[in-house]
N, C-alpha and C positions, 0 to 999 in steps of 0.2 A: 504493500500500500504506500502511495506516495503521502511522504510526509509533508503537511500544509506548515504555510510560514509564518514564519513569529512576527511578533511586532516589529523587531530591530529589522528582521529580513525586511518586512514591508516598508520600514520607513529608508533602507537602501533601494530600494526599486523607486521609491518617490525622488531622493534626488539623482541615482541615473536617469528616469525620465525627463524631471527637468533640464539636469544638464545638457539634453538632448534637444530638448525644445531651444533653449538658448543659443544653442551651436545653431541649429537650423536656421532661427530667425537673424542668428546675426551673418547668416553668408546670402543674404539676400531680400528677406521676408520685406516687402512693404510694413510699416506703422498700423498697428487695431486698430480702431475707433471703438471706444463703449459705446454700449445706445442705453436706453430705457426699453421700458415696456412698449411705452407708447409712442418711439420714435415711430415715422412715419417714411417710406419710402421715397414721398417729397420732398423730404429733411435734409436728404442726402447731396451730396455734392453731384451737381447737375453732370458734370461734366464725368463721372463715371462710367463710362462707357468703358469698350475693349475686353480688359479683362476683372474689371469690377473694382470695388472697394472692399476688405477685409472689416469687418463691422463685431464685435462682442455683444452676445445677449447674456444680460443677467438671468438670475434664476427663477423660478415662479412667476414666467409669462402665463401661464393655463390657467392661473387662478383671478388674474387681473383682468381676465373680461376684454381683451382686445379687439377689437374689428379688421377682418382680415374679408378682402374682395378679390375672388377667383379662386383657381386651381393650376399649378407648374408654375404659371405667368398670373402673376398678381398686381393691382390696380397698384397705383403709388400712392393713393391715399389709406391704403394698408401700413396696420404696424408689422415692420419689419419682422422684428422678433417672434408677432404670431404667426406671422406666413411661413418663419423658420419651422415651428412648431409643428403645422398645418404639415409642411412640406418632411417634416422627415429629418430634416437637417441639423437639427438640435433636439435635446429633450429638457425635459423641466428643469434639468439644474442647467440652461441654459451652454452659452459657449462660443464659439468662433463661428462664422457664416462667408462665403462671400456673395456681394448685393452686385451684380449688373444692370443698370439701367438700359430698359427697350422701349420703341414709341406708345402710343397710347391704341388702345383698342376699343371696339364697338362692344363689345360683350365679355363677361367675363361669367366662366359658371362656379357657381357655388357647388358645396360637397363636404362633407365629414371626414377626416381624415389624424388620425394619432390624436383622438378625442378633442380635435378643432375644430368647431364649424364655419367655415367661411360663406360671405354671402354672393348672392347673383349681384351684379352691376352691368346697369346698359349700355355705358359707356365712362371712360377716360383719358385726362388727356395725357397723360404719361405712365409705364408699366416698369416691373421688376421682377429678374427670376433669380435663383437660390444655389450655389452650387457649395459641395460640403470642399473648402482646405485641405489642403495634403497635410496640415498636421493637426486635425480634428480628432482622431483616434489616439495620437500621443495626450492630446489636452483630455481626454475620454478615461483614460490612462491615469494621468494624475490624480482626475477626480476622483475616480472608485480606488484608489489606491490611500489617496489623502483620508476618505472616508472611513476607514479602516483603522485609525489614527486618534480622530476627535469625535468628541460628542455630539450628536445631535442636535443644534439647537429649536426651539419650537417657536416658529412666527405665528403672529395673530393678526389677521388680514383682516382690515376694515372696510367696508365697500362704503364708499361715499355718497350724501343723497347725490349726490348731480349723477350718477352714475345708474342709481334706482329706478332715479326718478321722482313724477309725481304717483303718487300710491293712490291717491284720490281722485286722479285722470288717467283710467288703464281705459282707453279709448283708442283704435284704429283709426285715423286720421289719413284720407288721402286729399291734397292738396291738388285741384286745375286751375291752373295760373293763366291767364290772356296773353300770347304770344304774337300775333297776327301785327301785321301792318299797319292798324289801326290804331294802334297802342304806341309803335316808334320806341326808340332805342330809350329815349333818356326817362321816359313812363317806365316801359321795362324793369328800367335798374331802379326805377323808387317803388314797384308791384314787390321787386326782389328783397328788398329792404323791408318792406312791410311786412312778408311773409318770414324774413328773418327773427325781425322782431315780436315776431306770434310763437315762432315754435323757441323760443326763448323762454317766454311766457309762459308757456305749456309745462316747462321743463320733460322735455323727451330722454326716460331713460328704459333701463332693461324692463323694468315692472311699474312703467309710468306710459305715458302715451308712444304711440310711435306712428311716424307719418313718413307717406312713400309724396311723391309728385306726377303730376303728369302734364306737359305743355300742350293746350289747345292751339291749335295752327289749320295749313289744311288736312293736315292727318296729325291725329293725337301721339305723342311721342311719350315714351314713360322715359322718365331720370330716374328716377331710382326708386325701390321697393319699399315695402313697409318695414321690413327685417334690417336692411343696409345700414340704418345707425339708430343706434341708442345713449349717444354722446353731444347733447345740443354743438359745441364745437363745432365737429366734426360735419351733422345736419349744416349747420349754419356757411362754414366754407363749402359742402356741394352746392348749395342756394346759391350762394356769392359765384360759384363757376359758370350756371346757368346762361347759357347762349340764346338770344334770341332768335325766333326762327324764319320769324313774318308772315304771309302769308292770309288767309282767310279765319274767319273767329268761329270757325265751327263747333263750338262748345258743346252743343249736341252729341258732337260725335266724341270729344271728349268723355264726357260724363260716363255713354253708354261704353267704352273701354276701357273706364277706370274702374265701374261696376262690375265685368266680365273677368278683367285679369287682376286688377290690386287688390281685390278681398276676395284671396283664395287661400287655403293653408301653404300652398308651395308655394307663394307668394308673400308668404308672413303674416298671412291673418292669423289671428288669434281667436279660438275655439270661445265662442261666449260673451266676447269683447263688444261693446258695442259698435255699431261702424258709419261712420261719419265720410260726405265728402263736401267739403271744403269749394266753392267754386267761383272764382274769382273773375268778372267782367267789363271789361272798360266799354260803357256807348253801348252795341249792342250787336245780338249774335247773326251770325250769318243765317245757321241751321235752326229747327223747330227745336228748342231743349223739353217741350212739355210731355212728347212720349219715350224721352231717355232718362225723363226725372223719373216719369211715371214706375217706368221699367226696372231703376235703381231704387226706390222705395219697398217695391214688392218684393224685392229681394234682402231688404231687410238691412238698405243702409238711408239716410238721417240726411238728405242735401241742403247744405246752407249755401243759399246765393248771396255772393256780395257784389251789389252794384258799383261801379265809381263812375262818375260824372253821365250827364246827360245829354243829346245831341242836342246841336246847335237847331236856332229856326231854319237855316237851310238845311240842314241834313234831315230833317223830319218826312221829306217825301222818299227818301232814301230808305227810310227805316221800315223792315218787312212786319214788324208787332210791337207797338209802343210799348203794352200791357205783358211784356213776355215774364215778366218778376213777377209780377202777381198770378198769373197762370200756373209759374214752374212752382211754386210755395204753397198754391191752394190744393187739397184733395181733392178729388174730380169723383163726379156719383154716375155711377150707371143703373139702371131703374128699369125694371122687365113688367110689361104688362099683362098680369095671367088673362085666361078668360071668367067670363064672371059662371058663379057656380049656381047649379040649376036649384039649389035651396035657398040660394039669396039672387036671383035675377038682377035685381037692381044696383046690387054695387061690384064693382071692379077693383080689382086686390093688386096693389103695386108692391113691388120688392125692389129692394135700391140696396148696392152693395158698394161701398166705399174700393177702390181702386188702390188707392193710397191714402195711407192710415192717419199722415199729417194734417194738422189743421191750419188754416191761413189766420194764426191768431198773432201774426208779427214776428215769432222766435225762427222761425228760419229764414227769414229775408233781412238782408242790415244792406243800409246803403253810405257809402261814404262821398261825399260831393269831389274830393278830387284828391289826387297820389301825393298832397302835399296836406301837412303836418295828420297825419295818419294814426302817429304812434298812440295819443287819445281813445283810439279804435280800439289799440291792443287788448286791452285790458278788458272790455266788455265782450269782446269778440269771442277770449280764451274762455270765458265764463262758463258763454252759450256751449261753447261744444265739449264743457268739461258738466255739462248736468245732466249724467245719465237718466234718470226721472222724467227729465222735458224730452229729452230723446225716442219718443213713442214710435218712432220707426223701427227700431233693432228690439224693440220689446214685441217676443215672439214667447209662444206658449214654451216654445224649445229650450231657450235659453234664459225664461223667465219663471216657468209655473213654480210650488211648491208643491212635491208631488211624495202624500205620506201613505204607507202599506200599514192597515191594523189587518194583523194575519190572526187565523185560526190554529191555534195550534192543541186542540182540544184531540182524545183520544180517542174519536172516533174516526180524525183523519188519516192518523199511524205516521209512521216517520217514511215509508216512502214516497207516499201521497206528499206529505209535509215539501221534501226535496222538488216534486214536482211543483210545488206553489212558487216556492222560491224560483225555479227557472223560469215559471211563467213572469214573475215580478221583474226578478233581473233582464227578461226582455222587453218588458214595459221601462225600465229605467232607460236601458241601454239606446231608445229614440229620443233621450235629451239631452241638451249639453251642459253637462253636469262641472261646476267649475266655482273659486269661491266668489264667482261675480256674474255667474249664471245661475241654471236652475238648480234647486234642492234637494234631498231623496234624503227621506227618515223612514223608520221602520217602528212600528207598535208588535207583539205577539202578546195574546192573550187567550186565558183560560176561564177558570173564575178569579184569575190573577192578572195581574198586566203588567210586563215587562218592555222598557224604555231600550229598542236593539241599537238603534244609533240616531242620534237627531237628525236634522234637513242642512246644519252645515257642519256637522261633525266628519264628514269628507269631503275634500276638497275637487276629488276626482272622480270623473266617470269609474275608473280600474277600482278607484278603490270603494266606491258605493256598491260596484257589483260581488267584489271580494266580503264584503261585508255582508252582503243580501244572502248569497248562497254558503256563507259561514254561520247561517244563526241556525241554534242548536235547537233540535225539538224539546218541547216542555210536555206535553200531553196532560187532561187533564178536564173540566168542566166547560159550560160555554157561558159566559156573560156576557153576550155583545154588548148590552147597553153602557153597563159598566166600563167597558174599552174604549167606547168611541167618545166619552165625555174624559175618561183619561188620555188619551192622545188630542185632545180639542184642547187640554188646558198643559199638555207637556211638550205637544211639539212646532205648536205655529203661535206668530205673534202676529202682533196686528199689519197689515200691509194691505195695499188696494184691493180693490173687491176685485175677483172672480183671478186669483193670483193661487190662492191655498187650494188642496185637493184631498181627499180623504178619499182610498179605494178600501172598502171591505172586502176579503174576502175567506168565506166561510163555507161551511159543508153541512150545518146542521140546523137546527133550530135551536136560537137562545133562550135563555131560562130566566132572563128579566126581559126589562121592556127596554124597544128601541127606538119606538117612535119620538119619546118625547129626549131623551138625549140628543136625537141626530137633531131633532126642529133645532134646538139649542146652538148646537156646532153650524148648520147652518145660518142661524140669526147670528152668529159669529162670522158672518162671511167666506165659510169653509162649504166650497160644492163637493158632494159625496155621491161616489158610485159604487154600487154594490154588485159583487160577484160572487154568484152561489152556483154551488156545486154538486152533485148525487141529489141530497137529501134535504139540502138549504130550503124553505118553504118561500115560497113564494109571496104572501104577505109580509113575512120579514124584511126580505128582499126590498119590496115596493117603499116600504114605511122608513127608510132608511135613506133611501137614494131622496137626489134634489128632483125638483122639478122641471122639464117636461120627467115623469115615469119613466115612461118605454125610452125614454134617451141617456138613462142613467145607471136599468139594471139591465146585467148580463149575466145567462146563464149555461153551462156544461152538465149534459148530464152523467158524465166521469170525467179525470182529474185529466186524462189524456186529450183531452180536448181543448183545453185553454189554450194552449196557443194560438188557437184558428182566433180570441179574441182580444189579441195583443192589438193590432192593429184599430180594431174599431175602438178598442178604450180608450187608445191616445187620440182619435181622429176628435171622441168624442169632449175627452179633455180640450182641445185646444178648439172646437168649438165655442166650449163655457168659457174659454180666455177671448177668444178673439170678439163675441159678445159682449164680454164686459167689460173690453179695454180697445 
């Protein structure tokens, strides 16, 4: 067996190696340069080119949160050192790199890589690639060699708010800025300004708002994603590079491009978030915005138009919709005329269904008279699209209901039956997005007892509401529904807007106290209940329990293998009772 080496041996391999790095560097080696965490690939000496600069990264870049754009070939407004990371070239205890500067490119793709994530970018104007020194392995060398030697010391890593963020503004933010011809170079750079000075405001960090861009022209162009930064700086200098394009004020077709690709997950949306666009106008649009707003609402994002200034008396025969800001901010009603019914002849039954959910009560339309002194804007502006509440576009039964299980866990179900409640429930959860700024998911079990399984924000996640659903343990035992549902009415929901809370029952038998006047109760608490019976569950029960309309509230299997055929119609029917009452 080979014998391993003592301390003294290891601490002669440390200065042979050194010795050897020194000899090396002194028969040629170009000068290091340190960096930071957060040097930038811009940072660097322009003139880099040929065979590059030699650059040092310190240690614990992975845990400083860096922003890194592309893959091999990385944007220049990347930190060096994560791209080192990203790329393979270094590891946590950081080290030697060398940085070649290449021109700027159109695209750069994102990817995970040695537990880095880097993001997509649509374009830059200057690039950098990574290649590992011929004496990277001797410094590799020292380290784990040096390690060997000394004690470990233990850092404690504080993450800054600028860096968090605002915690109290986790909103998806896409910005459409007015690029067009009509707007001229020196409008441009004060729209630029203004919009710097907003996401200032906002403070955009990791677990604070984040905002991607898009420039309206005659074809909408995306700058940059919703993911790309989470360091106001950083935002702030892509804003400041922003190129004007010219062209036509097709905002129309903006909007409808920023709704299709900026609020998607591989695009940086965030699961539950609400979502906002931002839409910035000079004078007025070339294109119709009222069926790309319409379009972007029903899909469940928040459009705030901001006007600046007004057309001149001659430009008014020019102009294709004076009224286009009140149009785009109002909800529009579509209205179906039945035929009239042969037991009321005389009257005719209208149905009118809101298109988009927004009301034209002033909070999504702000007008600013012109791109001078602005900054007064700021502050009211950040307000509006930081008050989730006024935001009733993105509030969707999905990512809004509170949605509580009081289960039967009585021994007449048995624990396999029981397993199967739970999968049915767990795929009743599994249709919302469950998050701590989305929807809820608590659990009640009861016998002639009642046990509290997890509240409605006692997980924060989808994974973990469903880990916890199909982890609760059978109790078996008597049935008191009545008694259950005035215990979970007073343990698991508080007070919040009407038709928000949800109470599903579901059971197999008949209860041994009463339920009507419990549920009336939970109800006049604002809690809509739906009941689901099973084998043997009796049918009066059932009824007296659910809200009202009846037949829209109770569902029934006649065995346990059947529920899942009413996964689907329970949630349709849930987000009915929301979408009615909000």
């Amino acid at each position: 067996m080979e014998k391993p080496f003592s301390v003294s041996e290891k601490k002669f391999e440390v200065g042979c190696v050194f010795l050897l790095m020194m000899c090396w560097r002194s028969c040629g080696s170009s000068a290091t340069r340190p960096l930071t965490c957060a040097t930038r690939g811009a940072d660097l000496d322009p003139t880099a080119t040929g065979g590059g600069v030699l650059v040092s990264c310190p240690p614990d870049c992975a845990q400083r949160r860096v922003s890194v754009f592309g893959s091999h070939v990385y944007a220049a407004v990347s930190s060096v050192c994560g791209a080192a990371l990203h790329s393979g070239a270094v590891g946590d205890g950081g080290g030697e790199v060398r940085v070649k500067r290449l021109p700027g490119r159109q695209r750069y793709v994102g990817s995970v890589s040695n537990g880095v994530q880097s993001q997509t970018l649509s374009r830059w104007s200057a690039s950098f690639s990574l290649s590992v020194p011929e004496d990277q392995r001797l410094q590799e060398l020292i380290r784990d060699a040096g390690a060997a030697t000394r004690p470990a010391k233990k850092v404690v890593k504080k993450m800054s708010m600028k860096k968090v963020g605002n915690k109290d503004c986790q909103m998806d933010i896409a910005v459409v800025i007015d690029s067009s011809s009509n707007l001229g170079r020196r409008r441009f750079n004060l729209q630029k300004n203004f919009v710097s000075k907003l996401v200032a405001m906002l403070k955009v960090g990791v677990n604070g708002p984040h905002v991607g861009l898009v420039q309206a022209s005659d074809i909408p162009r995306t700058e940059f994603l919703l993911s790309n930064y989470t360091q106001p700086k950083e935002l702030q200098f892509a804003i400041k590079e922003l190129a004007h394009l010219g062209g036509a004020t097709n905002t129309g077709q903006a909007i409808t491009h920023t709704a299709e690709t900026l609020f998607t997950p591989r695009n940086g949306a965030r699961r539950a978030h609400p979502r906002v666009m931002l839409v910035l106008i000079d004078g007025w649009p070339s294109d119709d915005l009222r069926p790309a707003a319409a379009a972007a609402r029903r899909s469940g994002v928040n459009v705030f138009l901001v006007g600046v200034t007004k057309p001149a008396a001659e430009e008014l025969p020019a102009v294709p919709d004076r009224d286009f800001a009140k149009k785009v901010v109002r909800a529009s009603r579509r209205c179906k005329i039945s035929r009239r019914s042969p037991s009321r002849p005389r009257h005719v039954f209208v149905t009118c269904a809101f298109q988009a959910v927004c009301k034209d009560n002033g909070f999504f339309g702000y007008q600013m008279s012109s791109w001078f002194g602005t900054t007064k804007h700021v502050k009211p502006l950040a307000q509006r699209l930081c008050s989730p509440d006024a935001l009733v576009c993105s509030r969707t039964c999905y990512n809004s209901a509170n949605v509580a299980f009081l289960i039967d866990g009585s021994s007449s179900v048995g624990d396999p039956n029981f397993r199967t409640v739970l999968d049915f429930l767990a795929a009743v959860a599994d249709k919302f997005d469950i998050s701590d700024v989305g929807a809820g998911v608590g659990a009640v079990q009861f016998t002639y007892d009642q046990r509290l399984e997890f509240g409605l924000r006692e997980h924060a996640s989808k994974d973990g509401v469903l880990a916890a659903l199909r982890n609760i343990p059978y109790m078996s035992g008597g049935t008191a529904t009545g008694s259950a549902i005035s215990y979970a009415a007073q343990n698991l929901f508080r007070s919040t807007a009407a038709g928000r809370n949800f109470l599903i029952v579901v059971t197999d038998g008949q209860s041994y106290d009463n339920v009507g006047a419990p549920a009336l109760a939970a109800q006049n608490q604002g809690i809509s209940m739906f009941s689901v019976g099973v084998a043997w569950a009796p049918m009066d029960d059932l009824r007296a329990m659910a809200s009202q309309p009846k037949d829209d509230h109770v569902f029934f299997s006649r065995h346990f293998g059947g529920l899942d055929d009413l996964v689907d119609d329970l949630v349709r029917g849930i987000c009915r009772d929301f979408d009615v009452n909000n």
